[in-house]
Residue, then its C-alpha position, 0 to 999 in steps of 0.5 A: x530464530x532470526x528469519x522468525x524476529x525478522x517477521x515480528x519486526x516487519x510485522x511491527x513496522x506495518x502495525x506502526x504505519x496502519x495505526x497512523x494511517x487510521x487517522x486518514x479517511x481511506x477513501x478520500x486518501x486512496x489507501x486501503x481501509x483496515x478492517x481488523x488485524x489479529x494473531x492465529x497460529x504464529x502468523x499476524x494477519x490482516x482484514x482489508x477492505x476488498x478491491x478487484x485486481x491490481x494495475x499489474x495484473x490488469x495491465x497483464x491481462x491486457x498484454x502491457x498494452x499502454x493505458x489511455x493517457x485519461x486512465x494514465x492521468x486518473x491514476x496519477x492524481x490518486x496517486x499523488x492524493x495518497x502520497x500526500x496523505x501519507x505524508x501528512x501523517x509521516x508514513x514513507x510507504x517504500x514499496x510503490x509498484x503496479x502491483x500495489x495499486x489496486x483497482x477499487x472495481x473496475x466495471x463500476x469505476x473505471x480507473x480508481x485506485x487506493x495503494x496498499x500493502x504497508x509491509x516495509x512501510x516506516x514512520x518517516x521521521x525514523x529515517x535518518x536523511x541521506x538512507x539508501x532504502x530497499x526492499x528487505x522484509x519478505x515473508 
């Protein structure tokens, strides 16, 4: 019973976070568009805009060779849009890797990128200052 309230809690948080984030033009902030959201089955899901692979899997597909220094810098500043973006409607993302930073579509525009995955995401302002935060919520 507790793994199952767990769930519901993550599924909640990220709920809160998207809601907020609807506020947001995705495509300017480099966040991923919402489609949809519904419950099937005992399981909340989510209906995403589609993008092409993640900088982890392309970085693995290229043997973690290091990018070139122009890809490195585009990556950044979209990051930093994103983070800022966050930031104006007081969502803390706290899960930032290369496998939620997706390529929007590589062949068509090398190097764009949009962060995603809002499942341990948090409302800033319930984060009491001084928190240590990591990863809890897996599913």
């Amino acid at each position: 019973m507790k793994k199952e309230e767990d769930y519901y809690d993550c599924v909640e948080q990220e709920i809160q976070a998207l809601l907020r984030l609807q506020r947001l033009d995705a495509e300017k902030c480099n966040i991923v568009q919402i489609h949809a959201a519904f419950f099937d089955r005992g399981y909340f899901c989510f209906v995403f805009e589609y993008l092409d692979k993640s900088l982890f899997d392309y970085m693995a597909e290229n043997d973690f060779r290091p990018l070139p220094l122009n890809a490195i810098k585009s990556v950044v500043q979209q990051l930093a849009i994103a983070l800022q973006s966050l930031k104006s409607v007081g969502v803390t993302h706290r899960d930032i890797k290369l496998d939620n930073i997706m390529l929007v579509d590589h062949e068509k525009q090398p190097f764009r990128v949009k962060l995603i995955d809002f499942g341990i995401a948090t409302v800033a302002s319930t984060i009491p200052q001084g928190s240590v935060i990591q990863a809890l919520c897996s599913m």
